[in-house]
N, CA, C and O atoms as a Tripos MOL2 file, in Angstrom:
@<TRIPOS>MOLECULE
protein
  132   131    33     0     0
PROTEIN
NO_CHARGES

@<TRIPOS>ATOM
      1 N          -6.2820   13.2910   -3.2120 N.3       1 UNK1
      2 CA         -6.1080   11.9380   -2.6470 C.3       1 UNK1
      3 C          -7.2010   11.0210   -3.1760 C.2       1 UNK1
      4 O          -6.8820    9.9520   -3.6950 O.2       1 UNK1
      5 N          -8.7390   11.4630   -3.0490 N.am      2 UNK2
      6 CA         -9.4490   10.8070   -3.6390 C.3       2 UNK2
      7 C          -9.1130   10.1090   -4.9740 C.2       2 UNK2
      8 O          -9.0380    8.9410   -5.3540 O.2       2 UNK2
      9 N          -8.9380   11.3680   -5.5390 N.am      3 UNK3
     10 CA         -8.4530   10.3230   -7.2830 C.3       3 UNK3
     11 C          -7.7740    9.8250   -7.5490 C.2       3 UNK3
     12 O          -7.9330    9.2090   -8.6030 O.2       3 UNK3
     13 N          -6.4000    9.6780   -6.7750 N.am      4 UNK4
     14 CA         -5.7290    8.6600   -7.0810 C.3       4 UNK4
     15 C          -6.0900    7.1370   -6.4900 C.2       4 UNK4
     16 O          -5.8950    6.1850   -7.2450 O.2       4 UNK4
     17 N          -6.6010    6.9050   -5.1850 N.am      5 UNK5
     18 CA         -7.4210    6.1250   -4.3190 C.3       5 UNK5
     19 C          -8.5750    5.1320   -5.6370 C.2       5 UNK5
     20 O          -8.7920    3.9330   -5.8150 O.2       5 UNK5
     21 N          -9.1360    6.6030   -6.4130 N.am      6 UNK6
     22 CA        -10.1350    6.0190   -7.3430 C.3       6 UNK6
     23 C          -9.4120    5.5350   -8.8770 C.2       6 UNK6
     24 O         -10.0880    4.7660   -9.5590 O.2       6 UNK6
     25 N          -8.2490    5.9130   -9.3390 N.am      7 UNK7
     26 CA         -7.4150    5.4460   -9.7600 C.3       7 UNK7
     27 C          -6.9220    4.0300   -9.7930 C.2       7 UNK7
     28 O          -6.8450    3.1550  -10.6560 O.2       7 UNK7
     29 N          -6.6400    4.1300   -8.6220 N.am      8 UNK8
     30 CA         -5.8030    2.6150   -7.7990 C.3       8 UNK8
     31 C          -7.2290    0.9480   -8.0890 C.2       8 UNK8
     32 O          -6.9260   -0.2160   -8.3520 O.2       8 UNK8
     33 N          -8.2460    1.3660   -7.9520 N.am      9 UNK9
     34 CA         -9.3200    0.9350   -7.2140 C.3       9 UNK9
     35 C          -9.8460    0.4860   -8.8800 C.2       9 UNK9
     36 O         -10.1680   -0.6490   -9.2290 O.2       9 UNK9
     37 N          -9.8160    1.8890   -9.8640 N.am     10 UNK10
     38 CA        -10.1700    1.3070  -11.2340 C.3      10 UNK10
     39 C          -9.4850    0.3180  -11.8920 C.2      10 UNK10
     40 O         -10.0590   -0.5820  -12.5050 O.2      10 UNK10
     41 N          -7.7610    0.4740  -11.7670 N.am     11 UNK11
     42 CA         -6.9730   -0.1050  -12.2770 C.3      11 UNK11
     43 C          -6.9470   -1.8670  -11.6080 C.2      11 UNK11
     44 O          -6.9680   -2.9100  -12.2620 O.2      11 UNK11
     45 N          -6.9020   -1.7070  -10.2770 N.am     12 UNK12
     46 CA         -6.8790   -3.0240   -9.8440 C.3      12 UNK12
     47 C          -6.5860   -2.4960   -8.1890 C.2      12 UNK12
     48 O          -6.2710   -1.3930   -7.7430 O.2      12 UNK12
     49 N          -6.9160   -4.1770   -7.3470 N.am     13 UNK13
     50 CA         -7.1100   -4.3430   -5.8730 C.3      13 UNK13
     51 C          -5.2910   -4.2280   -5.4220 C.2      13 UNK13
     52 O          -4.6730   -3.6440   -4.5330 O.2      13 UNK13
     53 N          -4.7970   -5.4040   -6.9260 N.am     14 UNK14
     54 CA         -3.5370   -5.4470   -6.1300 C.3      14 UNK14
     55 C          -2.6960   -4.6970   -5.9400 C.2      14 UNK14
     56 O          -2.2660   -4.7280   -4.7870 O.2      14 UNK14
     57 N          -2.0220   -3.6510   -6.9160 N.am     15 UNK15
     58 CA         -1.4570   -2.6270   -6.2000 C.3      15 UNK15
     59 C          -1.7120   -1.8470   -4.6780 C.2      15 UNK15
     60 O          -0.9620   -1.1390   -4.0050 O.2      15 UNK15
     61 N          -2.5690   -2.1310   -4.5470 N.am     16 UNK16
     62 CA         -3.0790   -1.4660   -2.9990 C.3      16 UNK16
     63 C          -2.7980   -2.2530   -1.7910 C.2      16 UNK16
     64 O          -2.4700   -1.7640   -0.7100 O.2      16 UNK16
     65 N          -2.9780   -3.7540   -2.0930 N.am     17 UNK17
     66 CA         -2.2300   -5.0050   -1.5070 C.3      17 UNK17
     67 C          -1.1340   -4.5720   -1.5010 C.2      17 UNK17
     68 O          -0.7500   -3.9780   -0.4930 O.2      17 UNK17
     69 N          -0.3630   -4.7130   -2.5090 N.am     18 UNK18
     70 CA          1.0300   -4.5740   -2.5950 C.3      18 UNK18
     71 C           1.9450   -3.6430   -1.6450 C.2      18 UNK18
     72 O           3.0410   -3.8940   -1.1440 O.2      18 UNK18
     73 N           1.0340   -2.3320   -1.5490 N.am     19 UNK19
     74 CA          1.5850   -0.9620   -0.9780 C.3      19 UNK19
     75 C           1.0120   -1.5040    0.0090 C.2      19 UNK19
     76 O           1.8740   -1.3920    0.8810 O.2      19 UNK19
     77 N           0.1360   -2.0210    0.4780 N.am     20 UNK20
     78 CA         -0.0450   -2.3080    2.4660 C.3      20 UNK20
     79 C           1.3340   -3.1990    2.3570 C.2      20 UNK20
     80 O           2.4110   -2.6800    2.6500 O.2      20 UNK20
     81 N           1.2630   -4.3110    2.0020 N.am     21 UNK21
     82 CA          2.7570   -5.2650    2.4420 C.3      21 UNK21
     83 C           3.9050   -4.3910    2.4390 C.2      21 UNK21
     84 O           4.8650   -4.4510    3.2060 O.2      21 UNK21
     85 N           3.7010   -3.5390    1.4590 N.am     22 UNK22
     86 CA          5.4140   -3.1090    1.3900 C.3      22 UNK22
     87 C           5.3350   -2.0230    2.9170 C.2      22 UNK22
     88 O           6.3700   -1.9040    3.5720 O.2      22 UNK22
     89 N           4.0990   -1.3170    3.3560 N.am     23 UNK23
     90 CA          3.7890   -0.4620    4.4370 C.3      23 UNK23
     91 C           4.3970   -1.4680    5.3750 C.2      23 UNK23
     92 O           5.5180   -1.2090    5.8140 O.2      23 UNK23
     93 N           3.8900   -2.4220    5.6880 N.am     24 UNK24
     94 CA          3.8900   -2.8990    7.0410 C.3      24 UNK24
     95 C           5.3050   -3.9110    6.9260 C.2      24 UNK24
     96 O           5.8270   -4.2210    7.9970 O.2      24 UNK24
     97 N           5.8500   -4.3620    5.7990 N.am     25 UNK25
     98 CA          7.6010   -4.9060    5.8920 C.3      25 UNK25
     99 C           8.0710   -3.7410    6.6310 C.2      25 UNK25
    100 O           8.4560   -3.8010    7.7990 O.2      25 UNK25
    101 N           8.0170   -2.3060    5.6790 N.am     26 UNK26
    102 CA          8.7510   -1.1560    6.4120 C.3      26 UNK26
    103 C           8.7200   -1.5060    8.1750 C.2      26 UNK26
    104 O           9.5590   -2.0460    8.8960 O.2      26 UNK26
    105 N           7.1110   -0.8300    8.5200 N.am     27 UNK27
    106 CA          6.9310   -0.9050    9.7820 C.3      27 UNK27
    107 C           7.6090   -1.8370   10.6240 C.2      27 UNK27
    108 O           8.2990   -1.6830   11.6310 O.2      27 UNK27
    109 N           7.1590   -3.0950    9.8140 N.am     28 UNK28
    110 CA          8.2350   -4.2950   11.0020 C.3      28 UNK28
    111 C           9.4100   -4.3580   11.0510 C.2      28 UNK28
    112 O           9.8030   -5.0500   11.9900 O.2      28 UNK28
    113 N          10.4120   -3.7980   10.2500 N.am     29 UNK29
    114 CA         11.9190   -3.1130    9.7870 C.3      29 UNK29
    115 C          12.1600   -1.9490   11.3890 C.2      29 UNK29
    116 O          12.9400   -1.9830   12.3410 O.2      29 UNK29
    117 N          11.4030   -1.3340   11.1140 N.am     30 UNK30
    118 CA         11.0580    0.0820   11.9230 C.3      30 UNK30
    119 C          11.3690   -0.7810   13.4370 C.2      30 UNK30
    120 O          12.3840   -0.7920   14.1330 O.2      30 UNK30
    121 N           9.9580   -1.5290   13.6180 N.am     31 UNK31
    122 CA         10.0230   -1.9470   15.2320 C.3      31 UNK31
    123 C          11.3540   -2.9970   15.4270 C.2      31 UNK31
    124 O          11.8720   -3.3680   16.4800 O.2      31 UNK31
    125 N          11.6650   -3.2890   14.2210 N.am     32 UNK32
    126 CA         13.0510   -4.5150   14.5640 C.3      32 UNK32
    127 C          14.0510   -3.8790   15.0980 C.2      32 UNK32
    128 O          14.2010   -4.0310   16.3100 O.2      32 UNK32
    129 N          15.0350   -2.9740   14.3390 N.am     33 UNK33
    130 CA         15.2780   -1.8270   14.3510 C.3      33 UNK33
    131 C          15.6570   -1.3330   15.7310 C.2      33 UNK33
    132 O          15.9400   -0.1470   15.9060 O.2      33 UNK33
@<TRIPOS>BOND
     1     1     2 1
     2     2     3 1
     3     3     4 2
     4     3     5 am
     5     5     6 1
     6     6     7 1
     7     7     8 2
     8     7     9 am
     9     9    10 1
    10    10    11 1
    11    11    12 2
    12    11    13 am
    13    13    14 1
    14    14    15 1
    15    15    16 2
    16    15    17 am
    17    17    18 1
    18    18    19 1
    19    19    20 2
    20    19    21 am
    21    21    22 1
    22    22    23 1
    23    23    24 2
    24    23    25 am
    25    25    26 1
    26    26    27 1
    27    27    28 2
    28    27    29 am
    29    29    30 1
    30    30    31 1
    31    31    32 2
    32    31    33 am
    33    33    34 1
    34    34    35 1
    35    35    36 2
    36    35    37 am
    37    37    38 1
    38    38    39 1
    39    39    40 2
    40    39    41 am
    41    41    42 1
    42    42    43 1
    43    43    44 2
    44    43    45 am
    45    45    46 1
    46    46    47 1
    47    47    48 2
    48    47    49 am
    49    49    50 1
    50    50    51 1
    51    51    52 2
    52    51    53 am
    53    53    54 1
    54    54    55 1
    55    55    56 2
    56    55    57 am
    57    57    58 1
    58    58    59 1
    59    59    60 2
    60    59    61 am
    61    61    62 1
    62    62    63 1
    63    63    64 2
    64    63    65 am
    65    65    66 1
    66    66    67 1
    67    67    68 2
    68    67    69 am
    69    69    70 1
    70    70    71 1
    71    71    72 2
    72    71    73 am
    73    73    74 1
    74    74    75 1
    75    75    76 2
    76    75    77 am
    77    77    78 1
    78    78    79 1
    79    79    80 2
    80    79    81 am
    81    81    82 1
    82    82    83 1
    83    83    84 2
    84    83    85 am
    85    85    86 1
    86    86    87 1
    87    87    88 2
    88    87    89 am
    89    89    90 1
    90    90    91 1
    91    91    92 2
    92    91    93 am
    93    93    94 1
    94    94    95 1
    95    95    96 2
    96    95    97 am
    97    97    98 1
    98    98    99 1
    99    99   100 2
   100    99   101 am
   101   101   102 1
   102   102   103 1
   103   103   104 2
   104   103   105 am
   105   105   106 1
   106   106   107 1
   107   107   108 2
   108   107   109 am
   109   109   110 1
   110   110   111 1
   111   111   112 2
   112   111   113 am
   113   113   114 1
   114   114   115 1
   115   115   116 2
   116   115   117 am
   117   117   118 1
   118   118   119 1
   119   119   120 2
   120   119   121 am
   121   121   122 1
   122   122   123 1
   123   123   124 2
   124   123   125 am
   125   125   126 1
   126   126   127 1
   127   127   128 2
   128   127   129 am
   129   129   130 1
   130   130   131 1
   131   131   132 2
@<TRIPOS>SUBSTRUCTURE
     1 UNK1         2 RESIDUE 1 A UNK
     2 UNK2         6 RESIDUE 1 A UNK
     3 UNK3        10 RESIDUE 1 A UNK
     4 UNK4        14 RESIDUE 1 A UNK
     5 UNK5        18 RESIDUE 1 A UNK
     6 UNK6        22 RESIDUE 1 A UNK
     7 UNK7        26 RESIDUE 1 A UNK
     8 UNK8        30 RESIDUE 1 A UNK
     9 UNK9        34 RESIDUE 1 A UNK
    10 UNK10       38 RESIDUE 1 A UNK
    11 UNK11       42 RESIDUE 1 A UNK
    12 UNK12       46 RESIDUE 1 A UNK
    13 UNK13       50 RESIDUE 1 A UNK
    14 UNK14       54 RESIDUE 1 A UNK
    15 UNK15       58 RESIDUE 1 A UNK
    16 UNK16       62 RESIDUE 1 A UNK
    17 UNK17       66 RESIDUE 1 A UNK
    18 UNK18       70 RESIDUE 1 A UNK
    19 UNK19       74 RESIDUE 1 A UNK
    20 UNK20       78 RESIDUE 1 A UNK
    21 UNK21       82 RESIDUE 1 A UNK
    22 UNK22       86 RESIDUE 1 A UNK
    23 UNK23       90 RESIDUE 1 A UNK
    24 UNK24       94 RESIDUE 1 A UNK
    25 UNK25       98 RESIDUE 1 A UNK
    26 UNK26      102 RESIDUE 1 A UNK
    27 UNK27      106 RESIDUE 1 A UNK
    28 UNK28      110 RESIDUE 1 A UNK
    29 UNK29      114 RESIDUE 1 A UNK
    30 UNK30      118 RESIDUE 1 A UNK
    31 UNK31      122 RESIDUE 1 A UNK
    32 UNK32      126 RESIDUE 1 A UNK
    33 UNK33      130 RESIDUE 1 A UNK
């Protein structure tokens, strides 16, 4: 887990942005739902 984390982090912030928004659309899908 670490290395990909350190991966993510070398490459860039926004992919990690990206995957929280797309986390929490899901989630709010989930509680709509």
């Amino acid at each position: 887990v670490q290395p990909d984390m350190e991966e993510l982090t070398d490459n860039a912030e926004e992919p990690d942005e990206a995957e929280s928004k797309q986390s929490e659309v899901k989630l709010g899908r989930l509680q709509y739902k």
